[in-house]
C-alpha positions as CSV (number, residue, x, y, z in Angstrom):
1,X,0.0,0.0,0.0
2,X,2.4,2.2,0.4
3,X,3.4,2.4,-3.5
4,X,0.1,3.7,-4.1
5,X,0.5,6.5,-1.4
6,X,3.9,8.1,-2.6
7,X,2.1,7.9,-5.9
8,X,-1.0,10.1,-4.9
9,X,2.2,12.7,-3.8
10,X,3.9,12.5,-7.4
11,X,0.5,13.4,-9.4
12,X,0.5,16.9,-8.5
13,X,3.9,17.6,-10.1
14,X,3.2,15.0,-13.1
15,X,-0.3,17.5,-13.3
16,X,1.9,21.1,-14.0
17,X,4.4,19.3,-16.5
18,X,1.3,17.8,-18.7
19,X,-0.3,21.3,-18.7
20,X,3.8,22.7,-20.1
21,X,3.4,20.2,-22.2
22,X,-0.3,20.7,-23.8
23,X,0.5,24.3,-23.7
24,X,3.5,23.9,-25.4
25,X,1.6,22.2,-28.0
26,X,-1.0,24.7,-28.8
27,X,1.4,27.7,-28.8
28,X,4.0,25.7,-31.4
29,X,1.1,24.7,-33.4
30,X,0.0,28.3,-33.5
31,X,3.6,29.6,-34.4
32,X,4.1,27.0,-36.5
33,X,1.1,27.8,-38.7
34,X,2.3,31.0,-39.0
35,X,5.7,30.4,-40.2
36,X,4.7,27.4,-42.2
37,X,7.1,25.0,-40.4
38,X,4.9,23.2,-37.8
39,X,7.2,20.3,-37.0
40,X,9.8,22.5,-35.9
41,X,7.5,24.6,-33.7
42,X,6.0,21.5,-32.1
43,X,8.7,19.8,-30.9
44,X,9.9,23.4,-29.9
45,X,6.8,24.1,-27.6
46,X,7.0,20.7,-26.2
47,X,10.2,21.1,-24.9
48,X,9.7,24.4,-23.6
49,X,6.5,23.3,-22.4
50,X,8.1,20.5,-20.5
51,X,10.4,22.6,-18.8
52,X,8.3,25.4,-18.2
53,X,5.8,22.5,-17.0
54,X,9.2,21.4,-14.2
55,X,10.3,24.6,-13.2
56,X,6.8,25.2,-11.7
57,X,6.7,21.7,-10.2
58,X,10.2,22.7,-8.7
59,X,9.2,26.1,-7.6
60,X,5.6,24.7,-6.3
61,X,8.0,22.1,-4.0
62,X,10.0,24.6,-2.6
63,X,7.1,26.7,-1.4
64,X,5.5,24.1,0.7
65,X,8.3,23.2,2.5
């Protein structure tokens, strides 16, 4: 049972990270539209997205201790 308890504590971080990443997504689709070069802006905002998505999950941490 305990697995299943440390997981409940992980979600919250896995939660900002997914919204970096889906945000990510919409704002490199976006750019990429408007340069005409969508691959490279996707993979672009997902890796921003996912660190953007960390840092808060980092920062978020620190606070509650």
């Amino acid at each position: 049972m305990p697995d299943n308890e440390d997981n409940k504590k992980k979600i919250p971080n896995q939660k900002n990270t997914g919204i970096g990443v889906g945000m990510g997504i919409a704002i490199g689709a976006a750019i990429g539209a408007a340069t005409d070069n969508v691959g490279l802006w996707i993979a672009l905002g997902i890796a921003i997205g996912a660190g953007i998505g960390t840092s808060v999950s980092s920062i978020n941490k620190s606070d509650k201790k």
